[in-house]
N, C-alpha and C positions, 0 to 999 in steps of 0.2 A: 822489702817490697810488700805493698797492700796486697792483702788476700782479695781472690774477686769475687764480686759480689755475686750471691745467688742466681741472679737473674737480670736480664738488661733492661732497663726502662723502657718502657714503652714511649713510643712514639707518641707527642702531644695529640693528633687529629686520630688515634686508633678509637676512641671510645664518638667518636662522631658516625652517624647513618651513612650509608657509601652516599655517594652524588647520582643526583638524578640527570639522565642527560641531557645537555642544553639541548631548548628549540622544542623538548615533548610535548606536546598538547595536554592536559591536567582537567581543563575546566569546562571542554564542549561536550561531557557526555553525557546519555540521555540515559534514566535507568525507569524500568516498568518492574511492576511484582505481579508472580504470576501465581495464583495458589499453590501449586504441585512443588515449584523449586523458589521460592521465595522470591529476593529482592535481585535483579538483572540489571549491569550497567553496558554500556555500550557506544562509541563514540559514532557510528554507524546509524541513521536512520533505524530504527527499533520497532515493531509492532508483533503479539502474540494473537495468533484465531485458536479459535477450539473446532473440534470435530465438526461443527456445523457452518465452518469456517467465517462465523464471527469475531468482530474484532473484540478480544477481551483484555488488553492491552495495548498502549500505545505512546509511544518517549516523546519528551520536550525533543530532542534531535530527530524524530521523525516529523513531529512540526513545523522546524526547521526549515526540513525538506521540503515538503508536502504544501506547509502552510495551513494545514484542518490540524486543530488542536484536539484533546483526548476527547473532551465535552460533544466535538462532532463525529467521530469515528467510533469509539465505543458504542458497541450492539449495534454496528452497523456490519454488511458484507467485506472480505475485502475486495473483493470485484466490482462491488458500490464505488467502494472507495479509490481505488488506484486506477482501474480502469485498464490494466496494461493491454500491451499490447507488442508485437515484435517491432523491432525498429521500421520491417517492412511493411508494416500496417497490419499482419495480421494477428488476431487477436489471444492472447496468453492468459485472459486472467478471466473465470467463470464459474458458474456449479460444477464442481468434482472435476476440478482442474488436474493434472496431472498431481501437480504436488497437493492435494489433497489424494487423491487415491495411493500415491506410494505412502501417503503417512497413516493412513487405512490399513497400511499392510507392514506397517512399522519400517520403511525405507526412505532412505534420500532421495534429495535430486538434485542433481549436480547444479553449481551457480550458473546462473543464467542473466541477459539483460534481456530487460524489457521497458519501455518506454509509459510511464505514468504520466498521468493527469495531474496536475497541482490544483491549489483552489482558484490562483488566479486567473486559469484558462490556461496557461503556458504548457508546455512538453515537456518533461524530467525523462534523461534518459539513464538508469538507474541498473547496478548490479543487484541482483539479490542473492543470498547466502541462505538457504530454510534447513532448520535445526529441528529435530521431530523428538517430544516429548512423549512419553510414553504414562498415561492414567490409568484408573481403576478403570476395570470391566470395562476394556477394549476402546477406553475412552482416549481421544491423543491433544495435545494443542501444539502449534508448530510456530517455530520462533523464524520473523522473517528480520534478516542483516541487510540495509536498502546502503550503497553508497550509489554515491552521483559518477558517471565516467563520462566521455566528450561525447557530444552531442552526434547522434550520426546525420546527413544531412536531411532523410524524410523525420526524422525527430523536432528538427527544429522550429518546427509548422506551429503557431499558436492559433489555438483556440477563441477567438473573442467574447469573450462575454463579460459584460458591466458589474463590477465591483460594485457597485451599488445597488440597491433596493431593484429587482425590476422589473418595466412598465408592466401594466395591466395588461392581460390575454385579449386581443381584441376578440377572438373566438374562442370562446371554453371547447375542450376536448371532451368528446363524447367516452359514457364508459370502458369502452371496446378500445378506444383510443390509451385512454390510462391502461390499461391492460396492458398493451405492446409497452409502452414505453418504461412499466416499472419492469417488462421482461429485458426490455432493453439494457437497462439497467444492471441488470442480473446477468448480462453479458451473453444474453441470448441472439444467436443469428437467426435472422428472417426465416432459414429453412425450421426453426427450434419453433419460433412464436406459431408459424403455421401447423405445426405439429401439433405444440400447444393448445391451440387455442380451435382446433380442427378447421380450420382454415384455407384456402389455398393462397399458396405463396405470392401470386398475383396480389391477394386483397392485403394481403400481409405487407408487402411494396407500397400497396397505397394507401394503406393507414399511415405508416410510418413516414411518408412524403408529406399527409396533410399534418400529420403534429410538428413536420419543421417548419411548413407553411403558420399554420399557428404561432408556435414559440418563437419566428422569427431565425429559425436556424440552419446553416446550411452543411450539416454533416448530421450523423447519427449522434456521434459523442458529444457534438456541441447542444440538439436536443433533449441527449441524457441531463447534460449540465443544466441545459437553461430548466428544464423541468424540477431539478434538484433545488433552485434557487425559489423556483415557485410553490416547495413544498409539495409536489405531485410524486415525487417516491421518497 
């Protein structure tokens, strides 16, 4: 009888990588570098603010979404930029929003949906996930994870406003006017600008009524937008 041999051959496919599982998604994800923790991928909508909750990052997959590429969202707000808001219209995204204050104090905040603006005018009704990075001397930047979930039905409201270039202001906005409306912007309510701007809320109502008369617009947000297009904030 053969003596047996040392050891069993191995199996032809043992020196092969394990398998990946069919159907994985590979190639849709969007990566930003953030200085503090370098290179970030994520197949998730992606965007990084710093303490003054500028945008200092922002993914091809938040593009995507969104539609505003890095070149328009970087060193922008993200309150500029996303605009949320609750499914129920009321408003989530501002100066020292929640999740800027708990990342202030180095905490979470639980995921939450909120409904976003795109560039084309449309409604994105969006989870978000925010990861809080911790800097030198009290400094933080907070990683936002945007996926899309089903539209709820005051979500699905669009916005109109023209993809293209648009028309001339038939009335220029007076300074006081720009004022509201880059507050506006900043995701300031009418009781905030009159605050602001030491005003009563009454004239506050009526500024903000003549600049959608102007810009041709019939909501606040569609305003914000039409002004953004016209370069007024």
């Amino acid at each position: 009888m053969a003596p047996a041999p040392d050891r069993l051959p191995a199996p032809p496919d043992a020196a092969l990588p394990p398998q990946v599982d069919a159907g994985v998604p590979r190639h849709d994800s969007g990566t930003v570098t953030d200085p503090w923790v370098g290179r970030m991928a994520a197949s998730e909508g992606m965007f990084v603010t710093d303490d003054h909750q500028r945008i200092v990052a922002w993914s091809s997959a938040a593009q995507r979404l969104l539609g505003f590429s890095p070149e328009e969202a970087i060193g922008r707000t993200c309150y500029q930029m996303v605009m949320g808001r609750e499914p129920d219209g009321h408003p989530v995204c501002g100066r020292n929003c929640s999740v800027t204050r708990n990342a202030r104090r180095l905490r979470g905040t639980a995921s939450y949906e909120v409904v976003a603006h795109a560039r084309d005018g449309g409604a994105k009704c969006l989870a978000n996930t925010v990861l809080v990075i911790e800097g030198p001397e009290g400094a933080f930047h907070v990683v936002h994870l945007l996926r899309e979930t089903q539209a709820a039905p005051t979500a699905t409201r669009r916005v109109e406003v023209p993809s293209a270039a648009p028309e001339p202001l038939v009335e220029t906005l007076t300074r006081r006017e720009l004022e509201v409306v880059r507050l506006l912007s900043q995701g300031a309510t009418i009781d905030e600008i009159a605050s602001t701007l030491t005003i009563s809320v009454l004239t506050a109502r009526n500024h903000t009524a003549n600049i959608a008369r102007k810009l041709g617009a019939h909501s606040r947000l569609e305003s914000v937008l039409l002004a953004m297009r016209h370069g007024l904030v």
